[in-house]
LOPAMI-91907 format. One record per residue: residue in one letter; chain; x, y, z of N, C-alpha, C, CB in turn. Coordinates in Angstrom, 3 decimals, decimal comma, padded with zeros to 6 digits. Glycine has a CB too. Layout:
<atoms>
<atom><r>A</r><c>A</c><n_px>X</n_px><n_py>Y</n_py><n_pz>Z</n_pz><ca_px>X</ca_px><ca_py>Y</ca_py><ca_pz>Z</ca_pz><c_px>X</c_px><c_py>Y</c_py><c_pz>Z</c_pz><cb_px>X</cb_px><cb_py>Y</cb_py><cb_pz>Z</cb_pz></atom>
...
</atoms>
This chain:
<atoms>
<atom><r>X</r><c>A</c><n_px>-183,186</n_px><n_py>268,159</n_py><n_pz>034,999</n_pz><ca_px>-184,295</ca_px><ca_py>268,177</ca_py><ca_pz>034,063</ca_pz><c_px>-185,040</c_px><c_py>269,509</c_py><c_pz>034,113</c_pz><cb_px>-185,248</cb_px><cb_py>267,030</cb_py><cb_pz>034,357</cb_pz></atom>
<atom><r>X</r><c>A</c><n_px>-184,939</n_px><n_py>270,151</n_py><n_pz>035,155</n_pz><ca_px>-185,318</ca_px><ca_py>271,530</ca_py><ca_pz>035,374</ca_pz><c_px>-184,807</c_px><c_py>272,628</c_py><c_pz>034,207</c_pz><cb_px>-184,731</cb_px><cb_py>271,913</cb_py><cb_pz>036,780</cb_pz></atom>
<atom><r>X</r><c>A</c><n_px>-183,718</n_px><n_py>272,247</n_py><n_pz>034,065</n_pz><ca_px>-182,837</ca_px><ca_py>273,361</ca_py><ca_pz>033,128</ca_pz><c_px>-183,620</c_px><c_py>272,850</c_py><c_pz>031,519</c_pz><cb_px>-180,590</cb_px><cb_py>273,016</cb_py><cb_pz>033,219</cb_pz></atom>
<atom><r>X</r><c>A</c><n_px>-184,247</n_px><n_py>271,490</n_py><n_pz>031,482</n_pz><ca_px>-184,512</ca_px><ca_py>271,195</ca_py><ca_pz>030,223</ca_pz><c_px>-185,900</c_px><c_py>271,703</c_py><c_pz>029,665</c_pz><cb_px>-184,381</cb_px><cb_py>269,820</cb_py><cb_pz>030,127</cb_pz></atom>
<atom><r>X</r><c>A</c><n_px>-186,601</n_px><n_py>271,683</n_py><n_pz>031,120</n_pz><ca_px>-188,316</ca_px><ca_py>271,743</ca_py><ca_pz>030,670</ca_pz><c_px>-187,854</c_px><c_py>273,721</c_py><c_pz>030,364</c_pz><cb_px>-190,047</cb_px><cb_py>271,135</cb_py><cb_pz>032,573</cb_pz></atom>
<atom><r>X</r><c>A</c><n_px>-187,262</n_px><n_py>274,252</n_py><n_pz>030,761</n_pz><ca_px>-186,704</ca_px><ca_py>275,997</ca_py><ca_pz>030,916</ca_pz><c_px>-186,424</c_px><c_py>276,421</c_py><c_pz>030,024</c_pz><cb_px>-185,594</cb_px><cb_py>276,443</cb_py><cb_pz>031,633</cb_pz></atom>
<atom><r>X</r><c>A</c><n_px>-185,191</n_px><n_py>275,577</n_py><n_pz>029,241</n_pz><ca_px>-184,864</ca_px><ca_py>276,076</ca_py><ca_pz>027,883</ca_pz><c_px>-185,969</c_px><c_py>275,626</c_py><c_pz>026,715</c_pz><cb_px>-183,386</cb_px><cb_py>275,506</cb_py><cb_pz>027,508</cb_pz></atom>
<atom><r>X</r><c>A</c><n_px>-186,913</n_px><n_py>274,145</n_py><n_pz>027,483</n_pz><ca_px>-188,087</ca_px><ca_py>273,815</ca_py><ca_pz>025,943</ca_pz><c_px>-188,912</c_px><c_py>275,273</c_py><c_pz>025,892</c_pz><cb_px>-189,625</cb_px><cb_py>272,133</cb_py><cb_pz>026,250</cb_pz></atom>
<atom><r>X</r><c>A</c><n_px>-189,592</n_px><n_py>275,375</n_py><n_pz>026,935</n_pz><ca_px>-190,405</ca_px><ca_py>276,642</ca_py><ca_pz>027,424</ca_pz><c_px>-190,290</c_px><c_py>277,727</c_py><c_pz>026,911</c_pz><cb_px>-190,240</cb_px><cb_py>276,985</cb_py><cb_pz>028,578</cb_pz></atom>
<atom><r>X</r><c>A</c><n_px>-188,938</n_px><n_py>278,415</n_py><n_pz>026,397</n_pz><ca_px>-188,416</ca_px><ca_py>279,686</ca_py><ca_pz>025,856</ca_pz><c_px>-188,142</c_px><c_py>278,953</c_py><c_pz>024,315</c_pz><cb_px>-186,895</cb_px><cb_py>280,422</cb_py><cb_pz>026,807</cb_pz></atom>
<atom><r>X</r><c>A</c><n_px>-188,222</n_px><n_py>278,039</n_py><n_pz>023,948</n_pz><ca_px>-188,150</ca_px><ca_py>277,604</ca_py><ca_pz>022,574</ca_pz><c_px>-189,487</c_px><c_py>277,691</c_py><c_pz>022,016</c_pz><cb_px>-187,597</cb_px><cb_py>276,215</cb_py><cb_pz>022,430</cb_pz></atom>
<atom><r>X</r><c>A</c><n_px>-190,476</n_px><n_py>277,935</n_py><n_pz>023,031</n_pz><ca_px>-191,720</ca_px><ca_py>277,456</ca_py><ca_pz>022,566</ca_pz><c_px>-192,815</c_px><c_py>276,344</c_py><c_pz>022,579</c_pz><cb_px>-191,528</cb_px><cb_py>277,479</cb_py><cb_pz>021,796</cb_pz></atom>
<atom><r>X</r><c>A</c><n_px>-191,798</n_px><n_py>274,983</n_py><n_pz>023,337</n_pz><ca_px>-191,629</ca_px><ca_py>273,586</ca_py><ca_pz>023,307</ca_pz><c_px>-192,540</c_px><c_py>273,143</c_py><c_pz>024,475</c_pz><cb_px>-190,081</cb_px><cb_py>273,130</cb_py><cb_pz>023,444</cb_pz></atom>
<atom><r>X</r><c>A</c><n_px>-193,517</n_px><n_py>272,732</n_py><n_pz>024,275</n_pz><ca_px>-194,162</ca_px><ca_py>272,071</ca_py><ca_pz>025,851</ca_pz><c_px>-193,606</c_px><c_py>270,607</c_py><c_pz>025,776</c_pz><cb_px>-196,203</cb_px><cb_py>272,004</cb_py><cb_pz>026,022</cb_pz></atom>
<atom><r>X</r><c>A</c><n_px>-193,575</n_px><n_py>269,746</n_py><n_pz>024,319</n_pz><ca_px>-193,435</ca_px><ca_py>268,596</ca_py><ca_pz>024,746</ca_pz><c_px>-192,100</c_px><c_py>268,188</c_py><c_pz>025,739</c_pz><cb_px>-193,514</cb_px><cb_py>267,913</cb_py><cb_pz>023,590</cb_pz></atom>
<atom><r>X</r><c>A</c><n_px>-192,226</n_px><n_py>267,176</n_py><n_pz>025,822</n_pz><ca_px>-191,209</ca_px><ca_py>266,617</ca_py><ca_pz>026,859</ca_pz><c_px>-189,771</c_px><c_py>266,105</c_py><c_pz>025,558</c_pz><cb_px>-192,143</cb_px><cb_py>264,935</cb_py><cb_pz>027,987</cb_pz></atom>
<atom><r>X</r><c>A</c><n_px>-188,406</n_px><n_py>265,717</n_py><n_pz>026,288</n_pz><ca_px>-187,299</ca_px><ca_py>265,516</ca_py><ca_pz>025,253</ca_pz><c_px>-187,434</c_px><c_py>264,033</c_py><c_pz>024,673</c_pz><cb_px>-185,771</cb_px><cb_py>265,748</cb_py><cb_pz>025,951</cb_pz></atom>
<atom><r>X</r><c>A</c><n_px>-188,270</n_px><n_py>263,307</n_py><n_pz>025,129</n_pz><ca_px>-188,847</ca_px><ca_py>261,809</ca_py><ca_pz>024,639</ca_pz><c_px>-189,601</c_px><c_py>261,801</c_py><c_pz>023,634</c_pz><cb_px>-189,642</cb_px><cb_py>261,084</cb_py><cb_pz>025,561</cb_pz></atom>
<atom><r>X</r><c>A</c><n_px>-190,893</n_px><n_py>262,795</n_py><n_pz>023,449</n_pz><ca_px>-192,197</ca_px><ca_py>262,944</ca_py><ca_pz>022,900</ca_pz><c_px>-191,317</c_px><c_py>263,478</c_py><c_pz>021,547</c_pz><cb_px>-193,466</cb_px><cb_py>264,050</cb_py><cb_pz>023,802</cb_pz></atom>
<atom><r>X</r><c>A</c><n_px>-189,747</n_px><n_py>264,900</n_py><n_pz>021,851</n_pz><ca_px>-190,353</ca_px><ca_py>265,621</ca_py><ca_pz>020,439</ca_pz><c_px>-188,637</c_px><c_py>266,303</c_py><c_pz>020,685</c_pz><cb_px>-192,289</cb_px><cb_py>266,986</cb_py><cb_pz>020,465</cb_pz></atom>
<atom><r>X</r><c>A</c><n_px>-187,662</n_px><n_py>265,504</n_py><n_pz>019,947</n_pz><ca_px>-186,405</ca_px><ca_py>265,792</ca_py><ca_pz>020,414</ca_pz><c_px>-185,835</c_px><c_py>266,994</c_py><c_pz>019,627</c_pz><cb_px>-185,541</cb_px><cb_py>264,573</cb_py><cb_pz>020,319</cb_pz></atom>
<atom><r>X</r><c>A</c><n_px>-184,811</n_px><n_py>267,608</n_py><n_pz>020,206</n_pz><ca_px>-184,614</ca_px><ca_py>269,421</ca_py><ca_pz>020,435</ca_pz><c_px>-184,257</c_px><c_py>269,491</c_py><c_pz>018,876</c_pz><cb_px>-183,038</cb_px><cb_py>270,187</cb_py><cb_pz>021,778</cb_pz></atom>
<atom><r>X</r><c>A</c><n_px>-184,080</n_px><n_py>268,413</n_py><n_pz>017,931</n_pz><ca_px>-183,495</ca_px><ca_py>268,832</ca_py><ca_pz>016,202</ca_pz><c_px>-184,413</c_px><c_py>269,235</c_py><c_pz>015,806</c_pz><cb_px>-182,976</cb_px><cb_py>267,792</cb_py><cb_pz>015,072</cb_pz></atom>
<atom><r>X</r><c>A</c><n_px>-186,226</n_px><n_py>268,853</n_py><n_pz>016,243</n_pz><ca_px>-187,345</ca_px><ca_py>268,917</ca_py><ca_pz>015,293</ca_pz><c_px>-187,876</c_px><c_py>270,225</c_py><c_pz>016,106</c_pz><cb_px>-188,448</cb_px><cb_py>267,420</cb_py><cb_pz>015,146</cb_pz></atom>
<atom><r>X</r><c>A</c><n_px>-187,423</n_px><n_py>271,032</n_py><n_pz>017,067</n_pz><ca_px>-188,009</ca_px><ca_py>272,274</ca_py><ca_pz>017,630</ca_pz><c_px>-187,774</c_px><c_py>273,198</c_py><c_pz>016,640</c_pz><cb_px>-187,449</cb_px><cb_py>272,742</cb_py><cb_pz>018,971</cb_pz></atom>
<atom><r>X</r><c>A</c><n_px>-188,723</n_px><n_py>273,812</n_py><n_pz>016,105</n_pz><ca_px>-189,041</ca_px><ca_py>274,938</ca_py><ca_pz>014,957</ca_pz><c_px>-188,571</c_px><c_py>276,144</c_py><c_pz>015,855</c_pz><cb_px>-190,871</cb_px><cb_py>275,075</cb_py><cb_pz>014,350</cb_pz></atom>
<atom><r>X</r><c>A</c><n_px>-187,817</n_px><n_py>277,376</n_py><n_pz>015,576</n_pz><ca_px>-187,350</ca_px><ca_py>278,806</ca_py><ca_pz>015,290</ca_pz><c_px>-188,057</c_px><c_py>279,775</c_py><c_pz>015,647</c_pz><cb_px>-187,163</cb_px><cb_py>279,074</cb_py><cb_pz>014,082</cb_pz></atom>
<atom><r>X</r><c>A</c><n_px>-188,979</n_px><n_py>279,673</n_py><n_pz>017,312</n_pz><ca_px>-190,217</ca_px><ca_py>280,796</ca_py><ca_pz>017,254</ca_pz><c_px>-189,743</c_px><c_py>282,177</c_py><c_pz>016,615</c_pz><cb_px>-190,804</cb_px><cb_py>281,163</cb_py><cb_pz>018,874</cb_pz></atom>
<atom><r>X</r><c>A</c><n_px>-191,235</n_px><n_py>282,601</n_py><n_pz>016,333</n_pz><ca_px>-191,217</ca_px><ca_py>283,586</ca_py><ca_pz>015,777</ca_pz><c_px>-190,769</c_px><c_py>284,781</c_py><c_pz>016,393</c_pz><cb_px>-192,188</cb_px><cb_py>283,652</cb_py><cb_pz>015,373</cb_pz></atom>
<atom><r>X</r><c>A</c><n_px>-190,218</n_px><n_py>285,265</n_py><n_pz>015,965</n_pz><ca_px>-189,293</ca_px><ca_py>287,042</ca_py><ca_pz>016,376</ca_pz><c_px>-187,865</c_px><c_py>286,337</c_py><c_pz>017,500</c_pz><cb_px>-190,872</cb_px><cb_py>288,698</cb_py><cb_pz>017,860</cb_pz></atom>
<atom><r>X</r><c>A</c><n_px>-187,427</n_px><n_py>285,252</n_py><n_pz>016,877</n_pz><ca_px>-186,174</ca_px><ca_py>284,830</ca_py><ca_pz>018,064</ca_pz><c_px>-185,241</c_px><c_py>285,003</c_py><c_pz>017,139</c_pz><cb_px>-186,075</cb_px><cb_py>283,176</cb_py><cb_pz>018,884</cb_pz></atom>
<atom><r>X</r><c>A</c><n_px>-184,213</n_px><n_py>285,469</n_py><n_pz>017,414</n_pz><ca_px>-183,013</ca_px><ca_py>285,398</ca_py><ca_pz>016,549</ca_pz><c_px>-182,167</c_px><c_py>284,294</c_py><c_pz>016,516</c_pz><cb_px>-182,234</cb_px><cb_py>286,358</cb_py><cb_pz>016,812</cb_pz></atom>
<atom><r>X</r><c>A</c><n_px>-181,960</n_px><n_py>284,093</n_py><n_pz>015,210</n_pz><ca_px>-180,997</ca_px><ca_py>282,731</ca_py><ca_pz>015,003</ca_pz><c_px>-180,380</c_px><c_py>282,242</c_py><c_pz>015,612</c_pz><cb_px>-180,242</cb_px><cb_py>282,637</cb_py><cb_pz>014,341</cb_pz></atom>
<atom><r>X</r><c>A</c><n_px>-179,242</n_px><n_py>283,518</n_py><n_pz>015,949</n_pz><ca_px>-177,939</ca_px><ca_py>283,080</ca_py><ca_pz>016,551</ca_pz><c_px>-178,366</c_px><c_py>282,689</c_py><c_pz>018,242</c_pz><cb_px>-176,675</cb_px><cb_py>284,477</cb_py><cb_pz>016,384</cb_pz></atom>
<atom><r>X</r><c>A</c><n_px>-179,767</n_px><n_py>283,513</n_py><n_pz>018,436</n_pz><ca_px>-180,146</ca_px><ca_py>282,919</ca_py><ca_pz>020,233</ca_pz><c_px>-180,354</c_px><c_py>281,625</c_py><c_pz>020,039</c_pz><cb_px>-181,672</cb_px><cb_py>283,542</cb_py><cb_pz>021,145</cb_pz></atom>
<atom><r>X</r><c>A</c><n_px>-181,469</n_px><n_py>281,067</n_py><n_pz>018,859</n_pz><ca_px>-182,140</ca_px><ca_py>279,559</ca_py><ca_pz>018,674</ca_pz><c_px>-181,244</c_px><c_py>278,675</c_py><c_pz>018,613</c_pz><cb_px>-182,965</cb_px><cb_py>279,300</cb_py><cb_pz>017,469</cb_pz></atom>
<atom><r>X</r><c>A</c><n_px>-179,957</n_px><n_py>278,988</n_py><n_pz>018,043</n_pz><ca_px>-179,025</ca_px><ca_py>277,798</ca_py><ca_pz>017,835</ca_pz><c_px>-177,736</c_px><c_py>277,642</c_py><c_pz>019,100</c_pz><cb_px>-178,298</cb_px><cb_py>278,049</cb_py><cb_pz>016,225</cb_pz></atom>
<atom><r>X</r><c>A</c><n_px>-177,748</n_px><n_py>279,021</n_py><n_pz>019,707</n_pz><ca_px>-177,278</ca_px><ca_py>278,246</ca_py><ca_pz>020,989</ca_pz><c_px>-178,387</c_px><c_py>278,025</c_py><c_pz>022,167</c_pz><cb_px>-176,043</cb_px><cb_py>279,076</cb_py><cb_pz>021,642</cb_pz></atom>
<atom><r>X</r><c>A</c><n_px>-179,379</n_px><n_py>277,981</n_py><n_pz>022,562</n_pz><ca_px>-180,199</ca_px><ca_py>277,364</ca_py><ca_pz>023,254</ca_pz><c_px>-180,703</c_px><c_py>276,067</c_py><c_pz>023,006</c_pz><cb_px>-181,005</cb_px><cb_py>278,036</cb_py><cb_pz>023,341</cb_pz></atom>
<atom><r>X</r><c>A</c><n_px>-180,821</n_px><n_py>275,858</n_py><n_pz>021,491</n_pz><ca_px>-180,813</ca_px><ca_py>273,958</ca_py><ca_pz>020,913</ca_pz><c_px>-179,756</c_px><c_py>273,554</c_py><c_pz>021,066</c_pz><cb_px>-181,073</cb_px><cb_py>273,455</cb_py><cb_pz>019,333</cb_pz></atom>
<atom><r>X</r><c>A</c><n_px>-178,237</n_px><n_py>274,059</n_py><n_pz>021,118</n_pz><ca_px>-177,560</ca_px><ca_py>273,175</ca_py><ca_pz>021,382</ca_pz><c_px>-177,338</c_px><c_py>272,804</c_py><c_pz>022,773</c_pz><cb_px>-176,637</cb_px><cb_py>273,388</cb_py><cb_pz>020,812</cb_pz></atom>
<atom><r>X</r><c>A</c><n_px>-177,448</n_px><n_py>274,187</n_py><n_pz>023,909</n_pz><ca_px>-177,656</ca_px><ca_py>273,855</ca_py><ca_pz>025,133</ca_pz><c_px>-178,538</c_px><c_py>272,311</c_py><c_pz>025,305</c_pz><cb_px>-178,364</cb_px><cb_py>275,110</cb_py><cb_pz>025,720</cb_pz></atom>
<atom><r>X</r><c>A</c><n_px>-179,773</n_px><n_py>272,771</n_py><n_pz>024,554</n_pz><ca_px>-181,255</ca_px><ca_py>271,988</ca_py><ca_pz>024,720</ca_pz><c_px>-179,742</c_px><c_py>270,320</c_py><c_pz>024,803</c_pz><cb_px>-183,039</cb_px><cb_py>272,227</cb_py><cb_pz>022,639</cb_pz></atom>
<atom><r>X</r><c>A</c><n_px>-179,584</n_px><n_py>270,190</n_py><n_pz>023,780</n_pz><ca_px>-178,721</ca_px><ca_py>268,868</ca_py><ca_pz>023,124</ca_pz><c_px>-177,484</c_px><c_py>268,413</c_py><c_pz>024,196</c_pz><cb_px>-177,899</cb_px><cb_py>269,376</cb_py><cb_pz>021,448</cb_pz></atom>
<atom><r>X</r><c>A</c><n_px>-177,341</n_px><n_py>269,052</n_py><n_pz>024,663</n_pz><ca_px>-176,159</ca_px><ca_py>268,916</ca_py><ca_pz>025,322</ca_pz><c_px>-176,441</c_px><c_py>268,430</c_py><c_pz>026,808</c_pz><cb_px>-175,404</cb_px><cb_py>270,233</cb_py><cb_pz>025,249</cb_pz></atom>
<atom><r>X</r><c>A</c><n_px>-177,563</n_px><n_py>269,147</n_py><n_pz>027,331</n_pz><ca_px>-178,232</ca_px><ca_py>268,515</ca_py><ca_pz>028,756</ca_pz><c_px>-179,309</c_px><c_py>267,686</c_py><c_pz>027,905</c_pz><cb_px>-179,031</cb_px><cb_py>269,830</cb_py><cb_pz>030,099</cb_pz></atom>
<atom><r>X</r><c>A</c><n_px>-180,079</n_px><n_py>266,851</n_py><n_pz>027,253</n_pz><ca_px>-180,867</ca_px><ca_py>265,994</ca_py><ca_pz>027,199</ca_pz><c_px>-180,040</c_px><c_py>264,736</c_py><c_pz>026,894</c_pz><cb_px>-181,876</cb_px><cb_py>266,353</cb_py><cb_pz>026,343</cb_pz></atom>
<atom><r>X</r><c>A</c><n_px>-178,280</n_px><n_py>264,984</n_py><n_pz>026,089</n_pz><ca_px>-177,286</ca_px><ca_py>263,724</ca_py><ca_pz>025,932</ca_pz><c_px>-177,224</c_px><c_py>263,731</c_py><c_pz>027,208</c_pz><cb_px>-175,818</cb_px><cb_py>263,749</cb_py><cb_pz>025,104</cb_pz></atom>
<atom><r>X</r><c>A</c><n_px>-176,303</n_px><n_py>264,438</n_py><n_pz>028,293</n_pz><ca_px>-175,752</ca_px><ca_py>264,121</ca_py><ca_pz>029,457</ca_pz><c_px>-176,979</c_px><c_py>263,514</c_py><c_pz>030,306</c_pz><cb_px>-175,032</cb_px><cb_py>265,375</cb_py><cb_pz>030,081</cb_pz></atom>
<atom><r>X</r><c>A</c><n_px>-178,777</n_px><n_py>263,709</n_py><n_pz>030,183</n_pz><ca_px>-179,651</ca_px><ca_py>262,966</ca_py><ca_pz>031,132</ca_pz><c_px>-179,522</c_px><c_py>261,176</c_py><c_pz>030,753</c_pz><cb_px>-181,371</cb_px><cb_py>263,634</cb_py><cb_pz>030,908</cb_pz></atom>
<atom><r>X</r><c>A</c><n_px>-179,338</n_px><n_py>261,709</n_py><n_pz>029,436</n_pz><ca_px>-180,102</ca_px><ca_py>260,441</ca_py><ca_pz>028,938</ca_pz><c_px>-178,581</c_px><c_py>259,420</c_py><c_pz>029,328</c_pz><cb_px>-180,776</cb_px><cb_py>260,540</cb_py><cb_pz>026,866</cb_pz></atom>
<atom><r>X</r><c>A</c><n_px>-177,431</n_px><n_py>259,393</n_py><n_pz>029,576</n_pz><ca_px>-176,244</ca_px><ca_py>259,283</ca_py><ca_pz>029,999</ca_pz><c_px>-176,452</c_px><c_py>258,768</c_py><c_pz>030,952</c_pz><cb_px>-175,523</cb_px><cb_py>260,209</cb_py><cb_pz>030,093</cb_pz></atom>
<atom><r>X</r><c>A</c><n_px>-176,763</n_px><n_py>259,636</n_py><n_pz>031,974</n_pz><ca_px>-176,914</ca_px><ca_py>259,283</ca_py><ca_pz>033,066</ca_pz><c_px>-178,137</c_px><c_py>258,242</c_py><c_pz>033,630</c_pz><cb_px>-176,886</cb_px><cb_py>260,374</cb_py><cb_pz>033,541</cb_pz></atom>
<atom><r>X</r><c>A</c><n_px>-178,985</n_px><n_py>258,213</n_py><n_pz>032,720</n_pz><ca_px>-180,296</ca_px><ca_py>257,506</ca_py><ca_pz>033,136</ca_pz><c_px>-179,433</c_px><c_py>256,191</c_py><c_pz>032,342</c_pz><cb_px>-182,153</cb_px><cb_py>258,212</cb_py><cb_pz>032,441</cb_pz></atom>
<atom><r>X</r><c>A</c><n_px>-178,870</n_px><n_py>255,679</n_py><n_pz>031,243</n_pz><ca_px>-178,421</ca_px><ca_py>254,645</ca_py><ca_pz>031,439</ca_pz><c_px>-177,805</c_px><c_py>254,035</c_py><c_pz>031,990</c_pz><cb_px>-178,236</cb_px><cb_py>254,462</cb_py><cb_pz>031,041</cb_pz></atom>
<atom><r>X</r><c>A</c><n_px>-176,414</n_px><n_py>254,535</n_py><n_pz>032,497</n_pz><ca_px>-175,698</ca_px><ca_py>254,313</ca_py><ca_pz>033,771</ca_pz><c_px>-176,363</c_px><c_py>253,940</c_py><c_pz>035,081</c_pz><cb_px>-175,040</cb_px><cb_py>255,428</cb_py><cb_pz>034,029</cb_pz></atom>
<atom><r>X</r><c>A</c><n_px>-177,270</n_px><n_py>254,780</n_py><n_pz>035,459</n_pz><ca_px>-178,062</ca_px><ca_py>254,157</ca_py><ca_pz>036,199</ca_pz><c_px>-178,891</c_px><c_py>252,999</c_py><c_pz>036,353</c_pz><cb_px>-178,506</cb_px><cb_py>254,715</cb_py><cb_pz>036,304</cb_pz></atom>
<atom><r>X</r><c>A</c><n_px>-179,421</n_px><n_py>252,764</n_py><n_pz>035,017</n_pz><ca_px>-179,999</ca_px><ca_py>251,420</ca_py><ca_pz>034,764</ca_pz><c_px>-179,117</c_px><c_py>250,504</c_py><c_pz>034,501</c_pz><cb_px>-180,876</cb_px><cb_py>251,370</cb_py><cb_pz>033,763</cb_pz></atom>
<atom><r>X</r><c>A</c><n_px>-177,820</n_px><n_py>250,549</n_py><n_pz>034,318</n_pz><ca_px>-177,163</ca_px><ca_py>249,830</ca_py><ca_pz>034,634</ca_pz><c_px>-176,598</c_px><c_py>249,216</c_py><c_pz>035,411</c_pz><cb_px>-176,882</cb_px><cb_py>249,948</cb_py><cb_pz>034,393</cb_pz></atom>
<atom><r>X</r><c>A</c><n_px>-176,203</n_px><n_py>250,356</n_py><n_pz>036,447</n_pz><ca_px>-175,701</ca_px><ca_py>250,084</ca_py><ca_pz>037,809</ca_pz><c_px>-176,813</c_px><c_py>249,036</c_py><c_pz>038,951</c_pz><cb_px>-175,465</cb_px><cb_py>251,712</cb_py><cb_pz>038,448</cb_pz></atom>
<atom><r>X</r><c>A</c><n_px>-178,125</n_px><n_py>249,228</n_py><n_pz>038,081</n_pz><ca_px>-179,927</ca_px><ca_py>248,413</ca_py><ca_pz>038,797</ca_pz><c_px>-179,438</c_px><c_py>247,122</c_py><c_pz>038,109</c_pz><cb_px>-182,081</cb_px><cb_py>249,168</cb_py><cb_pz>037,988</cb_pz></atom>
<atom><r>X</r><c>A</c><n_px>-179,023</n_px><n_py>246,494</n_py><n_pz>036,965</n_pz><ca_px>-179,147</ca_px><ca_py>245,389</ca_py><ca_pz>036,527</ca_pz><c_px>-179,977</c_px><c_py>245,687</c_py><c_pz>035,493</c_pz><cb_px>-179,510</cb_px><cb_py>244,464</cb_py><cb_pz>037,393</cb_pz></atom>
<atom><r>X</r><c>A</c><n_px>-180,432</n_px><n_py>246,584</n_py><n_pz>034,759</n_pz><ca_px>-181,125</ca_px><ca_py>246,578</ca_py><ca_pz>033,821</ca_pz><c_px>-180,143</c_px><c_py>246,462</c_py><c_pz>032,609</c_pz><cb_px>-181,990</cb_px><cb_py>247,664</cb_py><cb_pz>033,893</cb_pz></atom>
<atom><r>X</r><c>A</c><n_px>-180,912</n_px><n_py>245,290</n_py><n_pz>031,642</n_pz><ca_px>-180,435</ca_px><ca_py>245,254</ca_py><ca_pz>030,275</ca_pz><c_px>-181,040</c_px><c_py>246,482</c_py><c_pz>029,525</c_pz><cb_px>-180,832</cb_px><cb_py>243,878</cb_py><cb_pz>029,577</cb_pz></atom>
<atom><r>X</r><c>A</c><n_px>-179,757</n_px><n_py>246,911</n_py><n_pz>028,883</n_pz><ca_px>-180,301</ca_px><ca_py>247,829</ca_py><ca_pz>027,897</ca_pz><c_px>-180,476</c_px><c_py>247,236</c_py><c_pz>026,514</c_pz><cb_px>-179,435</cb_px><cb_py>249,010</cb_py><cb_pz>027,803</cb_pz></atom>
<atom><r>X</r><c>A</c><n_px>-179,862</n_px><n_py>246,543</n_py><n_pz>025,888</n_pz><ca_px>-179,861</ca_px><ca_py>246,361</ca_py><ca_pz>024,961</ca_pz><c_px>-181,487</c_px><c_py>245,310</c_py><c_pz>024,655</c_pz><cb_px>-178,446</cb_px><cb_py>245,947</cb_py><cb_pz>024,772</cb_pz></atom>
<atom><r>X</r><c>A</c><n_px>-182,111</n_px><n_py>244,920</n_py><n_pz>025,717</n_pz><ca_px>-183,568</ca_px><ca_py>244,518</ca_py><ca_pz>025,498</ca_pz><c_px>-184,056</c_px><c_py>245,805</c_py><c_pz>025,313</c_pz><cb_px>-184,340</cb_px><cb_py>243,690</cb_py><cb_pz>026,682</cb_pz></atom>
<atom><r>X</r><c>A</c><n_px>-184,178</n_px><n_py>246,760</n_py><n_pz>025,936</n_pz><ca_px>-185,034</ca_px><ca_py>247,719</ca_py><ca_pz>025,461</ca_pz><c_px>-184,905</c_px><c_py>248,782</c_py><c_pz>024,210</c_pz><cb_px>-185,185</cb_px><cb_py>248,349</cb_py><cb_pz>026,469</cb_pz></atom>
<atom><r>X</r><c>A</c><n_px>-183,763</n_px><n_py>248,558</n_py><n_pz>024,032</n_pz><ca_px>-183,665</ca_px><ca_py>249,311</ca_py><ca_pz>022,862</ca_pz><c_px>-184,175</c_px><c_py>248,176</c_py><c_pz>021,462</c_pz><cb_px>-181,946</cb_px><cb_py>249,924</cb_py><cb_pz>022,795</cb_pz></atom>
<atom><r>X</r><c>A</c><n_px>-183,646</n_px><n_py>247,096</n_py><n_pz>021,533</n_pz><ca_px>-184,027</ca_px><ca_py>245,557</ca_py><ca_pz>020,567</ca_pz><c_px>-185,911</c_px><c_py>245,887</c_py><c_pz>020,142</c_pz><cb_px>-183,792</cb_px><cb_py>243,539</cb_py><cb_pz>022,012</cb_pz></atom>
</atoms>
C-alpha cells in the first residue's frame, strides 16, 4: 500500500483508493500524458492486486463476501 499512497501523491491524489478510484484522478498540471497514463495504470494494477488480496484473505477468515458487497 506504500507504493499506492506514492504513486496517488505524484498524481496529485491525497484521497485514499476507496474514497476516489485511480479512473477519476485528473492529469496534474505540467505532467505529461504519456507519464499520467503509465503511473494510472501502475496506480490500477497495484490497487486490483490489494484489493485481490484483501479478499482472499477475508476469505481464508470465513468472511462472506458476497454479504458485503449485497
Amino acid at each position: 500500500m506504500d507504493r499506492v499512497w506514492t504513486l496517488r501523491h505524484k498524481l496529485g491524489c491525497d484521497a485514499g483508493p476507496l474514497d476516489y478510484p485511480a479512473e477519476y484522478i485528473r492529469r496534474p498540471k505540467g505532467m505529461h500524458q504519456k507519464t499520467f497514463a503509465r503511473r494510472i495504470e501502475q496506480l490500477s494494477c497495484i490497487e486490483a492486486q490489494a484489493m485481490a488480496d484483501t479478499v482472499r484473505t477475508m476469505q481464508k477468515l470465513g468472511i462472506r463476501i458476497d454479504r458485503i458487497v449485497s
